[in-house]
GUTOR-202421 format. One record per residue (C-alpha): chain; y, z, x; residue number from 0. Coordinates in steps of 0.25 Angstrom, whole numbers, plus 2048, in hexadecimal, padded with zeros to 3 digits. Example, Ala and Ser with C-alpha at 12.3 -4.5 7.8 and 13.67 -1.06 7.14 Angstrom:
BEGIN
REC vodren  yy  zz  xx bator
REC      A 7EE 81F 831     0
REC      A 7FC 81D 837     1
This chain:
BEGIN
REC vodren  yy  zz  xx bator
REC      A 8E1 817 818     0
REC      A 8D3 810 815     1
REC      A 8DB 804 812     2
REC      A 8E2 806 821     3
REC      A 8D4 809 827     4
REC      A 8CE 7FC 821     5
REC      A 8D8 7F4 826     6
REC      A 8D9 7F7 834     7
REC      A 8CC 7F6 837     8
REC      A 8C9 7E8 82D     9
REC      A 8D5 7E2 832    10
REC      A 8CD 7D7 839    11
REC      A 8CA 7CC 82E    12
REC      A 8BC 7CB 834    13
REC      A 8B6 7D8 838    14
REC      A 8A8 7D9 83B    15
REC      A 8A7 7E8 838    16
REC      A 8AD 7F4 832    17
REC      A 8AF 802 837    18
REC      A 8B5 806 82A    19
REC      A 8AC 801 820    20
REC      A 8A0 807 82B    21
REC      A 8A6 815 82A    22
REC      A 8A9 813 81C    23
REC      A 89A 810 818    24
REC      A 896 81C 822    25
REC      A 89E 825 81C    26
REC      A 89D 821 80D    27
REC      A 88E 81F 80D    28
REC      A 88A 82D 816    29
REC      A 880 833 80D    30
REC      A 876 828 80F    31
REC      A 877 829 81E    32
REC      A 879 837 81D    33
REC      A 86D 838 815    34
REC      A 864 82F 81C    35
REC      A 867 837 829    36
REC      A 864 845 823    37
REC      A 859 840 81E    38
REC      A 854 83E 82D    39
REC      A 85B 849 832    40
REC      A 852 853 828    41
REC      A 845 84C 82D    42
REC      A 847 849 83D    43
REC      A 850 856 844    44
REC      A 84E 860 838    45
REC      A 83E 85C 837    46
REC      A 83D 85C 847    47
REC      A 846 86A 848    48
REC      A 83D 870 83D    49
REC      A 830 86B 841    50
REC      A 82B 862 834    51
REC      A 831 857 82B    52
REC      A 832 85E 81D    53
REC      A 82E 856 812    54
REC      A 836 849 819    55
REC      A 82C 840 820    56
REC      A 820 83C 818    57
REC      A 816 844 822    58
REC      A 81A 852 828    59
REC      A 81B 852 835    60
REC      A 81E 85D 83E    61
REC      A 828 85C 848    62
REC      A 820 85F 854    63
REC      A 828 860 862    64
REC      A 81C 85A 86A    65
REC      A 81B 84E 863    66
REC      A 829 84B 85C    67
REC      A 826 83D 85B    68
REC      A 81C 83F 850    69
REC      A 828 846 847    70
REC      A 832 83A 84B    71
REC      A 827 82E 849    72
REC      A 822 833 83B    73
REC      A 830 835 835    74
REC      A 833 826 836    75
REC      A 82B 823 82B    76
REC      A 836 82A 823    77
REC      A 83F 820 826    78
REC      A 836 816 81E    79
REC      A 83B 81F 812    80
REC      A 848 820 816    81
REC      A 84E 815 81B    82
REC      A 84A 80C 80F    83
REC      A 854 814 805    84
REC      A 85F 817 80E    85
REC      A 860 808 812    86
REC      A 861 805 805    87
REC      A 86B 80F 801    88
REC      A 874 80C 80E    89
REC      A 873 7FC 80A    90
REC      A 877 7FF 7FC    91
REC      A 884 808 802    92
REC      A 88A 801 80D    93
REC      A 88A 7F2 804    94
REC      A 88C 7F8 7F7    95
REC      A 899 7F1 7F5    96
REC      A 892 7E5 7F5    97
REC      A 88F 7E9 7E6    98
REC      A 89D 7ED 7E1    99
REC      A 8A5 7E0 7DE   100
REC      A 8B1 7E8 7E4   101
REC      A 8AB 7EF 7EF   102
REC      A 8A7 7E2 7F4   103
REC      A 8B3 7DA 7F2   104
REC      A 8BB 7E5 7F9   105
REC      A 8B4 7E7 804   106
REC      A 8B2 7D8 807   107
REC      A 8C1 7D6 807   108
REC      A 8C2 7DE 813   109
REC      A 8C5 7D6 820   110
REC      A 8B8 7D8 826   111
REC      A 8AE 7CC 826   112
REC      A 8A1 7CD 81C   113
REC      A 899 7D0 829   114
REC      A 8A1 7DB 82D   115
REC      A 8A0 7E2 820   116
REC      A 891 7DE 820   117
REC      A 88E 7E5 82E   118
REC      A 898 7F2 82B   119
REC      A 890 7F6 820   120
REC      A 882 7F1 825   121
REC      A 884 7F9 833   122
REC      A 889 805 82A   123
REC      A 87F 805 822   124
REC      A 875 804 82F   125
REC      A 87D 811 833   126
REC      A 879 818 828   127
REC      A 86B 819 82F   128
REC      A 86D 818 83E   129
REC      A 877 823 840   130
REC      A 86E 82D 838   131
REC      A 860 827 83E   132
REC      A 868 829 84C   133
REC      A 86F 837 848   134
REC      A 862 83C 845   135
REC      A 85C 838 852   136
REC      A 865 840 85A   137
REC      A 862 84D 852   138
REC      A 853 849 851   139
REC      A 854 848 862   140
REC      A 85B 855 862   141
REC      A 852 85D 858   142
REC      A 845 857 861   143
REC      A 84C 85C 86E   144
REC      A 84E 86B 868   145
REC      A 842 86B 860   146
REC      A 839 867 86E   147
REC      A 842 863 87A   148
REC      A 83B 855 878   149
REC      A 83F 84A 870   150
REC      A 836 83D 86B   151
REC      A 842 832 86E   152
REC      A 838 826 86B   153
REC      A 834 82B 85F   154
REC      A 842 82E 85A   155
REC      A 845 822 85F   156
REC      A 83B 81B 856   157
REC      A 841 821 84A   158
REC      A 84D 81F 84B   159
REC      A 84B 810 84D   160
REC      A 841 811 843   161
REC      A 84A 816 83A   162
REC      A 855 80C 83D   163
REC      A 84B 801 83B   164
REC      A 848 806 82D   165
REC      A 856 806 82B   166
REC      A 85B 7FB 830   167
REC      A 850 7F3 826   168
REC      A 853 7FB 81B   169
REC      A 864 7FB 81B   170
REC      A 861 7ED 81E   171
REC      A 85A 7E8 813   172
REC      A 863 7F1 80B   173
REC      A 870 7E9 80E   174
REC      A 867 7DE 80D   175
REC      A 864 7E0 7FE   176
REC      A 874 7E5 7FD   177
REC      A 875 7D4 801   178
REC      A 86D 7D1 7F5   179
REC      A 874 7D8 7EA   180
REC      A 882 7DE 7E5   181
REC      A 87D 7E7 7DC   182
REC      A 87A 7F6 7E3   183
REC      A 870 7FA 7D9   184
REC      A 868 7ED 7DC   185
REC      A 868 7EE 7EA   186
REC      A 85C 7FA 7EB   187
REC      A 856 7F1 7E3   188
REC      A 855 7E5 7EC   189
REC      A 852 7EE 7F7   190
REC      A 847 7F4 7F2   191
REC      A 842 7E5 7ED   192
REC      A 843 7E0 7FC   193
REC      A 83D 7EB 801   194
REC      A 833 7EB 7F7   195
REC      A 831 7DB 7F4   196
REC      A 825 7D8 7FC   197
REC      A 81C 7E4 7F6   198
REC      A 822 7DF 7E9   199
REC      A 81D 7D1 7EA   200
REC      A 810 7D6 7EF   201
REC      A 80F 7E0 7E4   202
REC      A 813 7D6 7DA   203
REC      A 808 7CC 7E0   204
REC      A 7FD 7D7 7E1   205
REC      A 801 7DB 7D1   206
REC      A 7FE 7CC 7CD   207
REC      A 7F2 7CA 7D5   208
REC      A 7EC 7D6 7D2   209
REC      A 7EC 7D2 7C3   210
REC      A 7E8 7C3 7C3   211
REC      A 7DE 7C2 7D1   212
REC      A 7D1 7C6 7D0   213
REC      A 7CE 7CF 7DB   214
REC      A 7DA 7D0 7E0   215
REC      A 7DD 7DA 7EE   216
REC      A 7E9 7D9 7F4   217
REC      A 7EA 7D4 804   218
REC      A 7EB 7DE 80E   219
REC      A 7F2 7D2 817   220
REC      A 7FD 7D2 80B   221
REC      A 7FE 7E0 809   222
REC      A 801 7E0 819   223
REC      A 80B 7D6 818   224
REC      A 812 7DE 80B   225
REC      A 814 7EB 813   226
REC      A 819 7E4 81E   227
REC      A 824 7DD 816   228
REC      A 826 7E9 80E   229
REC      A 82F 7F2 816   230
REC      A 82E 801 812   231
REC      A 81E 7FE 811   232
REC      A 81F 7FA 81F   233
REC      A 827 804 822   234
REC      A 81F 80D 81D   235
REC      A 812 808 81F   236
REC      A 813 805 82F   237
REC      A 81D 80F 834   238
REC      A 814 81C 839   239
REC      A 810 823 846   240
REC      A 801 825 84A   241
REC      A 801 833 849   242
REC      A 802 840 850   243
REC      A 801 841 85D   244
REC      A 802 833 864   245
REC      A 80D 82F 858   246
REC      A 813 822 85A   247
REC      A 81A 81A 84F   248
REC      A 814 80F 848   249
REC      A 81A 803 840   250
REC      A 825 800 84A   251
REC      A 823 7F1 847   252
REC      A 829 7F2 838   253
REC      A 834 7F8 83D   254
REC      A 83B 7F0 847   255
REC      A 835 7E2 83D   256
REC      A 83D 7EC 832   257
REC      A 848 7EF 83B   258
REC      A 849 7DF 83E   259
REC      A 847 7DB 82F   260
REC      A 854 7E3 82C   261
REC      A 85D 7DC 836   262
REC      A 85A 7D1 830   263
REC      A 85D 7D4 821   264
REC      A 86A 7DB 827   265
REC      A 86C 7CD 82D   266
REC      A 868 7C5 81E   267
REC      A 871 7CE 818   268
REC      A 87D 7CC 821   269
REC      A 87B 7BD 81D   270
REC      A 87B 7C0 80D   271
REC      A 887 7C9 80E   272
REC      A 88F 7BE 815   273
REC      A 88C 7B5 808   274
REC      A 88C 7BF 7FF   275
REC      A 894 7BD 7F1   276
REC      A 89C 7C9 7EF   277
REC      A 89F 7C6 7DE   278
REC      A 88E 7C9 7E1   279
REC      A 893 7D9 7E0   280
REC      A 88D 7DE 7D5   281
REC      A 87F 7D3 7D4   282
REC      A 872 7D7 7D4   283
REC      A 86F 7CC 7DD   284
REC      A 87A 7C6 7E5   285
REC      A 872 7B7 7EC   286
REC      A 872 7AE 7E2   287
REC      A 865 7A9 7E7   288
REC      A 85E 7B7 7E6   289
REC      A 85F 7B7 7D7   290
REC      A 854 7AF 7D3   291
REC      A 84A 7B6 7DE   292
REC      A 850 7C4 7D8   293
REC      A 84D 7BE 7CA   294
REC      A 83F 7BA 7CB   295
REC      A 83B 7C6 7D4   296
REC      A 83F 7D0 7CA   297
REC      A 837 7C8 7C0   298
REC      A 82A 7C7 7C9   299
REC      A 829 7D7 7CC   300
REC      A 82E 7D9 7BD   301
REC      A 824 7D0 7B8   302
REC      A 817 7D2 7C1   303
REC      A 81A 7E2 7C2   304
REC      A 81E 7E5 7B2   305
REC      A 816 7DA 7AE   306
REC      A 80B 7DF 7B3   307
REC      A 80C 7EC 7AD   308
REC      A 80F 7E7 79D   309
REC      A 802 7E1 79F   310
REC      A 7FA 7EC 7A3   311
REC      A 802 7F5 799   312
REC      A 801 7EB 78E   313
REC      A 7F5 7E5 78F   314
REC      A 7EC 7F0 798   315
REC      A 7DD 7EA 792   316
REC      A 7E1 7DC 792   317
REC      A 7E1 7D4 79F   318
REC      A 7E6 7C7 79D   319
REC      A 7ED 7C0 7A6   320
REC      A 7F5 7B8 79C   321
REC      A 7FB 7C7 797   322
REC      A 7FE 7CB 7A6   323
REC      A 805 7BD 7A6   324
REC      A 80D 7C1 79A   325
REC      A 812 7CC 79F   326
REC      A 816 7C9 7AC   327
REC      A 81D 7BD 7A6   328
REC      A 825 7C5 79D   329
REC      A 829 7D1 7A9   330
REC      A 82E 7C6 7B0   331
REC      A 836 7C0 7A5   332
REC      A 83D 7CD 7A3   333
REC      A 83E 7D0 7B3   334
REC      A 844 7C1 7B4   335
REC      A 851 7C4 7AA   336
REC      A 852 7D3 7AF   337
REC      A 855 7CE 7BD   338
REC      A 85F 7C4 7B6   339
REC      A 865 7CD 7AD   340
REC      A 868 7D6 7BA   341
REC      A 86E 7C8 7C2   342
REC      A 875 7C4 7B7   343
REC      A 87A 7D1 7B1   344
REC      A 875 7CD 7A3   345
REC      A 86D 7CF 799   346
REC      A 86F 7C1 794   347
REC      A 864 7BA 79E   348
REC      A 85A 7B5 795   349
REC      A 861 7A6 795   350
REC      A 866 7A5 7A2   351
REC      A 858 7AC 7A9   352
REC      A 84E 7A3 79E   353
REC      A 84C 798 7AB   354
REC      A 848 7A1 7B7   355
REC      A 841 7AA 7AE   356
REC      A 839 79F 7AA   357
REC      A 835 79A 7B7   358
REC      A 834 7A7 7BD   359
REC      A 828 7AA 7B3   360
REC      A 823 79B 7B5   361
REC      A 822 79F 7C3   362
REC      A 81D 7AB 7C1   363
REC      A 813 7A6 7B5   364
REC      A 80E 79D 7C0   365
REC      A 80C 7A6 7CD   366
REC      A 804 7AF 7C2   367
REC      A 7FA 7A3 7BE   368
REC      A 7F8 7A2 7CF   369
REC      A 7F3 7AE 7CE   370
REC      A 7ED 7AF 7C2   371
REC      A 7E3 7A1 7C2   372
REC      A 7E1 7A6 7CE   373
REC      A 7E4 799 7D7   374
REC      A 7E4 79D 7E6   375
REC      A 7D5 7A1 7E2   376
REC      A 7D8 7AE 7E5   377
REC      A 7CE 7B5 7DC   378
REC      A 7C2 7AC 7E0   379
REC      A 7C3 7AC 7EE   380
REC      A 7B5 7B1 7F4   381
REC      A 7B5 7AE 805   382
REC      A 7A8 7A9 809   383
REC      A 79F 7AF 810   384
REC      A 7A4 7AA 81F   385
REC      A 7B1 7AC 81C   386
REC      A 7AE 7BB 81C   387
REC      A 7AF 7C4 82A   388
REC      A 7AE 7D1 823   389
REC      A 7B0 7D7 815   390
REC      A 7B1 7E4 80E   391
REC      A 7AB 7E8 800   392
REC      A 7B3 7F4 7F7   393
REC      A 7B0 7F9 7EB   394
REC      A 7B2 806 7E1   395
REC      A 7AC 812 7E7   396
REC      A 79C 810 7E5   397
REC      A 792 81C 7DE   398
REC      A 78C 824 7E5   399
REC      A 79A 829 7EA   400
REC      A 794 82C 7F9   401
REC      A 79C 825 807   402
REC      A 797 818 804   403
REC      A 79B 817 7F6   404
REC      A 7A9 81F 7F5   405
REC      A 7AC 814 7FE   406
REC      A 7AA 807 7F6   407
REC      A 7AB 7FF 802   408
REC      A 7A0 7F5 80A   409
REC      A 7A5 7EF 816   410
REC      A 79C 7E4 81B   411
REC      A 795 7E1 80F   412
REC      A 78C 7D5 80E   413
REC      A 794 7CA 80E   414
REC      A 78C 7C1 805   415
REC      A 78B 7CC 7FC   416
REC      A 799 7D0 7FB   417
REC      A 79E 7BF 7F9   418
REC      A 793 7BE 7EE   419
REC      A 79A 7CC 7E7   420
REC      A 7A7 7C6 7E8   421
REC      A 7A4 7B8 7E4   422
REC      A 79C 7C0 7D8   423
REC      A 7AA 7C7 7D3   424
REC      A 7B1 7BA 7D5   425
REC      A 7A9 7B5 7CC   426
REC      A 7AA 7BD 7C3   427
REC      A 7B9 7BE 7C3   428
REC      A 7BB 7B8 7B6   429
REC      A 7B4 7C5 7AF   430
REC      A 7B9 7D0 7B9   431
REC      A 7C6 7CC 7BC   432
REC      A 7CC 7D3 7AE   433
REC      A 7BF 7DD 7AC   434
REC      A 7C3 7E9 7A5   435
REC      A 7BE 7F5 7B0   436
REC      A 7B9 801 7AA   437
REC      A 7AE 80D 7AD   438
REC      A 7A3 80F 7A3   439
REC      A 79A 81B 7A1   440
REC      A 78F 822 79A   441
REC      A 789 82E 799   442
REC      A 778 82F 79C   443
REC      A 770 838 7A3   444
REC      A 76C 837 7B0   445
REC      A 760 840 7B5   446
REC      A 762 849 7AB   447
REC      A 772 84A 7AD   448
REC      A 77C 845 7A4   449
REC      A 785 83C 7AE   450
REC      A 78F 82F 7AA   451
REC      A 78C 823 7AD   452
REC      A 793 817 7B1   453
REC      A 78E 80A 7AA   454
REC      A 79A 800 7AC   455
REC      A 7A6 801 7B5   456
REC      A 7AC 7FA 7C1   457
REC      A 7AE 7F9 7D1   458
REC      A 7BA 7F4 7D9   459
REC      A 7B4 7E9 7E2   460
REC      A 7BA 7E4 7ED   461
REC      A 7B9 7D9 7F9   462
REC      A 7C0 7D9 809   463
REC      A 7BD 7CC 811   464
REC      A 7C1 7CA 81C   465
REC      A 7C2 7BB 820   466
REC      A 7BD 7B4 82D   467
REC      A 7CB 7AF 82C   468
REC      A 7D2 7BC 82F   469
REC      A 7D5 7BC 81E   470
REC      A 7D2 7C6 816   471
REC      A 7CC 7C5 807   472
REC      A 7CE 7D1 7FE   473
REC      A 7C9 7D2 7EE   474
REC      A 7C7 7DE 7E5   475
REC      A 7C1 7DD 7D8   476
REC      A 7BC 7E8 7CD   477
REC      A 7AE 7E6 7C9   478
REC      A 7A5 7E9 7BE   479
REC      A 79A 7F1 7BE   480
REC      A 790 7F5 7B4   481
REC      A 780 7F6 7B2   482
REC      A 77F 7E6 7AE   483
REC      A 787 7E0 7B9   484
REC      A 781 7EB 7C4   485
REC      A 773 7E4 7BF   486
REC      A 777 7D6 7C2   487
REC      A 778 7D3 7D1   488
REC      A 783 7C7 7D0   489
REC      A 78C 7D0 7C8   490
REC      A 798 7D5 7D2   491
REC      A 792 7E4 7CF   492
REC      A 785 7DF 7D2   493
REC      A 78A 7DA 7DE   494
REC      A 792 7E4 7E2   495
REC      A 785 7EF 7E2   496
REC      A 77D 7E5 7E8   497
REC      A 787 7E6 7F4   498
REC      A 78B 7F3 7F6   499
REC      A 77C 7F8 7F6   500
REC      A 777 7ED 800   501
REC      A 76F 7F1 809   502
REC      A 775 7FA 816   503
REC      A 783 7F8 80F   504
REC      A 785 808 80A   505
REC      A 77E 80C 818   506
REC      A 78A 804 820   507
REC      A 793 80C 815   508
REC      A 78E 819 818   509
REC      A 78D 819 827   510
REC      A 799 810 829   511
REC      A 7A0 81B 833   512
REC      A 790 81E 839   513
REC      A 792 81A 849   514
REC      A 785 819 850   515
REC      A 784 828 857   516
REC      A 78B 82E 84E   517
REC      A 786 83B 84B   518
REC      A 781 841 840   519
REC      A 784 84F 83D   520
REC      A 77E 853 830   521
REC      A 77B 84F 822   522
REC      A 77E 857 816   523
REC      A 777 855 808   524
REC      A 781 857 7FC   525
REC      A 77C 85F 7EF   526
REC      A 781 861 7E0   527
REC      A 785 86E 7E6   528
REC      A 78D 870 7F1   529
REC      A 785 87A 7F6   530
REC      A 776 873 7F3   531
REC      A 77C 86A 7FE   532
REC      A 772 868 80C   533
REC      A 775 865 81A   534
REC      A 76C 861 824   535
REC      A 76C 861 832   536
REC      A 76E 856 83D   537
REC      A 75E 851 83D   538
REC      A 75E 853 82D   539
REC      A 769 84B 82D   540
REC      A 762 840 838   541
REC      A 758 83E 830   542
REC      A 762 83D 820   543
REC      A 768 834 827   544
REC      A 75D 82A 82D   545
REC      A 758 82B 81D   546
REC      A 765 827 818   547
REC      A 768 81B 822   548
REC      A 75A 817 81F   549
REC      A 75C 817 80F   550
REC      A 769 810 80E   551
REC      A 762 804 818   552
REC      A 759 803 80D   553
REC      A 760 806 801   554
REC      A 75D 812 7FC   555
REC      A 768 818 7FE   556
REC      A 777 816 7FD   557
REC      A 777 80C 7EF   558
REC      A 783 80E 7E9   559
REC      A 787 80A 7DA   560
REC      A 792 803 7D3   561
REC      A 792 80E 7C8   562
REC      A 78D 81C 7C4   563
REC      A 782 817 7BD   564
REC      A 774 81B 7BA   565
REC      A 76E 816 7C7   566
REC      A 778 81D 7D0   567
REC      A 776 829 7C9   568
REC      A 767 829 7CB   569
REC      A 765 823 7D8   570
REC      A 772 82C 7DE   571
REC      A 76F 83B 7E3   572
REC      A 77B 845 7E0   573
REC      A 77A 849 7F0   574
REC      A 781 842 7FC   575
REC      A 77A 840 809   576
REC      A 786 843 814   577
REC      A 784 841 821   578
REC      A 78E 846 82B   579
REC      A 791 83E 83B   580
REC      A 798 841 847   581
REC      A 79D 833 84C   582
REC      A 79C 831 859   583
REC      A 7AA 82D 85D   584
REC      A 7B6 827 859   585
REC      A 7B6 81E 84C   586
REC      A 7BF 813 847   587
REC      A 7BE 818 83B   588
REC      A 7C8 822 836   589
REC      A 7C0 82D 830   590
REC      A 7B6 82E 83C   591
REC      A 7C2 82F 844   592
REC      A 7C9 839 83E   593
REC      A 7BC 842 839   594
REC      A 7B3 849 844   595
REC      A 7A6 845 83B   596
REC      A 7A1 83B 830   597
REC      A 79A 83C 824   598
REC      A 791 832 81C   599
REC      A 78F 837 80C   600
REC      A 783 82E 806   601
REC      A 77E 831 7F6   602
REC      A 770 833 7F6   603
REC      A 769 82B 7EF   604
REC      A 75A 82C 7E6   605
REC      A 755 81F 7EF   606
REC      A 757 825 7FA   607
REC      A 749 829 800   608
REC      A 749 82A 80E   609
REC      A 756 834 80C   610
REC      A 751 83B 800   611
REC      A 743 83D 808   612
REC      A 74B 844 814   613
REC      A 753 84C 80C   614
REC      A 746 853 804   615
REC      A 742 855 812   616
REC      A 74D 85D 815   617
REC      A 74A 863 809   618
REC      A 757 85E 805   619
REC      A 753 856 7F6   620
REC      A 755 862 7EE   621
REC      A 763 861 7ED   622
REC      A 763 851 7E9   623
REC      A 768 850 7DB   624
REC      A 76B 843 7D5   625
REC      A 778 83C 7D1   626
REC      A 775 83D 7C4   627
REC      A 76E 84B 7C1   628
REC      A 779 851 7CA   629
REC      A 783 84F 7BE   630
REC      A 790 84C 7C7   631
């Protein structure tokens, strides 16, 4: 009967599609569909009919029946989840003949052209999703009707084309890959390699550089570009809604470029299948002129990513470049023969892979030395001064630990300044770049307390310039910094102090969220004890704040240090100075947005007069204890 049910529907010798086969893949295949389609059932009607979402989505949202689309817009980021695993999986059902040498001969002797056998299973495969995603939608309509009267139709809409964009991309690519291969186990692989080969690139890029250019920060621009061309992170990172209650769905435009990408690998895989060699069942890779890109990528990852890590295991305090070339070499070399032992199907590759190993490390040795001599003069490019529109400054977190120094950041530093401290580290490159970086301390006494001090350590330094060209120019470096090179105003540490306590630099820190007429609603004095702590009132706190301002314009307050040294423990009081604002509207900035009130937290400090004399006014100078007599 199977035979009689074949024959009458292929007795055409060159049909386009079957209905047999179609139902065949249907019916043989039902748990992934089935799965897939429970899956949504459990999170769309069953989270509407009982109000919340279980543990499915990432978020719990309630179901609330005046605002369904929220519920409906924030489950389609499970689709970003979902869709990847079921297109592989329905890929790897519907073409798996492709990898059984009898399968595929059997199955190709039918009377039906390679295009008809291509678009049955391709089309079934597609069904595995659509009939679930459009099931599904029907119920979801029907729960939101019972649960409310009302339903949102755009927003189910939207996810059920969402949904069958996602797929559509995902299958795609999956029978695109099945193109690639005829062997089933390899084929999750290449999917994954495809779907991961642009942040792998990247990744593989950013591992080198890292390790053999001074200063190296990776570009935002690039990072861009890799999400973009890396579809689960884009996925991920652009589909959202802009929240509760005007939700609307953001990141349409990956979709529907998605949704197009995938028409177009199921169009490149058509053409494959038409030229494919069916003896190929059974190959790791079935295009004879993928095998030498599938060689010498296995080799690269292998050889940057394993290489990598035998030179920080086997030679952790010794930072030559000459042993990180050495083991990159020889993770290669062993990468190289793996992926030919898996073409070949032997282990007896050694003769026959000796050539293209050989010029995969040539190639390999001599994109290392790029990097490595450093000759795109990445390492010692400085912009000058008229090339700069604006720039950015970061470092560690600087002592005292108050708003200014928690932030280790300077935005519009001086800009001569900050190009004579970056000119100073690139000079210096030579006797940084491979710096051992460790904290040093020692035990003294500071105003009659035992405290640990800090006599050598380091700071994480680094640069953002953006160009008058539109360019941006970003370095990070790990600095130095002890007693010695503090002392000598040319060193980079020297520098570096020199700038960060320039004059009105921490004031601009401090009072970077202050808007003129914003109002100040108190100030409170911290203590040792929480209870020794003082308030003042809205004059007090007039006339603090007038003291302060006036002692950060002329430096005596608001110097902050590289290290936990003697100095800062001298000059620094253990008490905070916090002055609390009222702004007077809407801010751009987030946490003025979002909060009813400010605050500014500044460390007193011993050279601090004008503030210091207020506060014994107020008869506030009891409390004050220094940094080091406080033994914290």
């Amino acid at each position: 009967m199977p035979c009689a049910r074949w024959c009458c529907d292929l007795r055409r010798p060159h049909a386009w599609l079957s209905s047999t086969l179609f139902r065949k893949n249907m019916v043989r295949f039902w748990p992934i569909w089935a799965l897939y389609g429970a899956i949504w059932f459990l999170i769309l009607p069953v989270g509407i009919l009982n109000g919340h979402t279980g543990t499915f989505l990432p978020l719990a949202y309630v179901y609330e029946p005046q605002a369904p689309q929220t519920y409906l817009l924030e489950s389609i980021r499970m689709g970003v989840y979902l869709s990847p695993v079921f297109g592989i999986l329905a890929a790897m059902a519907v073409f798996s003949y492709l990898c059984n040498p009898r399968a595929c001969g059997m199955l190709h002797a039918l009377p039906i052209r390679r295009e008809g056998l291509f678009l049955t299973n391709y089309l079934s495969g597609l069904a595995f999703f659509l009939l679930p995603i459009l099931c599904v939608a029907v119920l979801t309509l029907a729960a939101q009707v019972y649960v409310s009267g009302t339903a949102a139709l755009t927003s189910l809409f939207l996810w059920a084309w969402c949904q069958a964009m996602m797929v559509l991309f995902f299958f795609s690519l999956g029978v695109f890959c099945a193109m690639l291969t005829g062997h089933l186990l390899a084929l999750p692989g290449f999917y994954a390699g495809l779907n991961l080969l642009v942040v792998g690139l990247y990744e593989v890029y950013e591992q080198l550089a890292q390790q053999l250019l001074f200063g190296y920060l990776s570009s935002q621009e690039l990072q861009r570009w890799v999400e973009w061309l890396t579809p689960v992170m884009c996925y991920s990172n652009s589909l959202g809604t802009t929240g509760y209650p005007d939700c609307h769905l953001t990141g349409l435009l990956c979709v529907f470029v998605y949704g197009f990408v995938g028409l177009v690998l199921a169009g490149l895989a058509l053409l494959l299948y038409r030229r494919r060699a069916l003896e190929a069942a059974g190959d790791v890779v079935v295009l004879p002129w993928l095998r030498p890109l599938f060689r010498w990528c296995i080799a690269l990852f292998m050889g940057v990513y394993l290489g990598s890590f035998l030179w920080q295991v086997l030679f952790p305090h010794r930072a030559l470049v000459g042993l990180l070339l050495a083991c990159i070499l020889c993770a290669g070399a062993l990468g190289y023969f793996v992926a030919e032992m898996l073409l070949r199907k032997t282990f007896r590759v050694l003769r026959r892979g000796a050539l293209g190993c050989g010029c995969f490390l040539a190639v390999l040795t001599a994109a290392f030395a790029v990097l490595a001599l450093d000759l795109g003069g990445y390492e010692s490019r400085v912009p000058e001064q008229e090339q700069v529109a604006s720039l950015t400054v970061e470092t560690s977190s600087l002592a005292p630990f108050d708003d200014a120094g928690l932030l280790g950041q300077l935005d519009q530093p001086d800009t001569a300044q900050t190009l004579a401290l970056h000119q100073s580290v690139v000079d210096r490159r030579g006797e940084l770049e491979y710096r051992e970086s460790y904290t040093q301390w020692e035990s003294s006494v500071v105003d009659g307390t035992p405290v640990d001090l800090e006599v050598s350590g380091y700071t994480y330094l680094s640069f953002r310039y953006t160009l008058t060209d539109g360019g941006e120019l970003r370095r990070s470096y790990r600095i130095p910094v002890n007693a010695s090179l503090l002392d000598d105003p040319d060193t980079p540490a020297g520098r570096l102090e020199a700038l960060v306590n320039a004059p009105g630099q921490m004031e601009s820190i401090y009072f970077r969220n202050y808007v003129e007429g914003d109002t100040l609603a108190g100030a409170y004095l911290s203590a040792p004890m929480a209870e020794d702590g003082l308030s003042f009132n809205s004059s007090e706190s007039q006339l603090l704040l007038e003291a302060v301002r006036s002692d950060l314009a002329a430096g005596r307050l608001g110097r902050h240090y590289l290290m936990e040294d003697r100095e800062r423990m001298e000059n620094c009081y253990f008490n905070d100075l916090t002055f609390t604002f009222y702004p007077t509207g809407a801010r751009e900035n987030a946490a003025t947005d979002r909060d009813t009130s400010y605050v500014v937290t500044i460390t007193l400090q011993t050279t601090a007069s004008e503030t210091l004399g207020v506060l014994e006014q107020l008869g506030a100078s009891d409390v004050l204890v220094s940094k080091g007599a406080a033994g914290f």
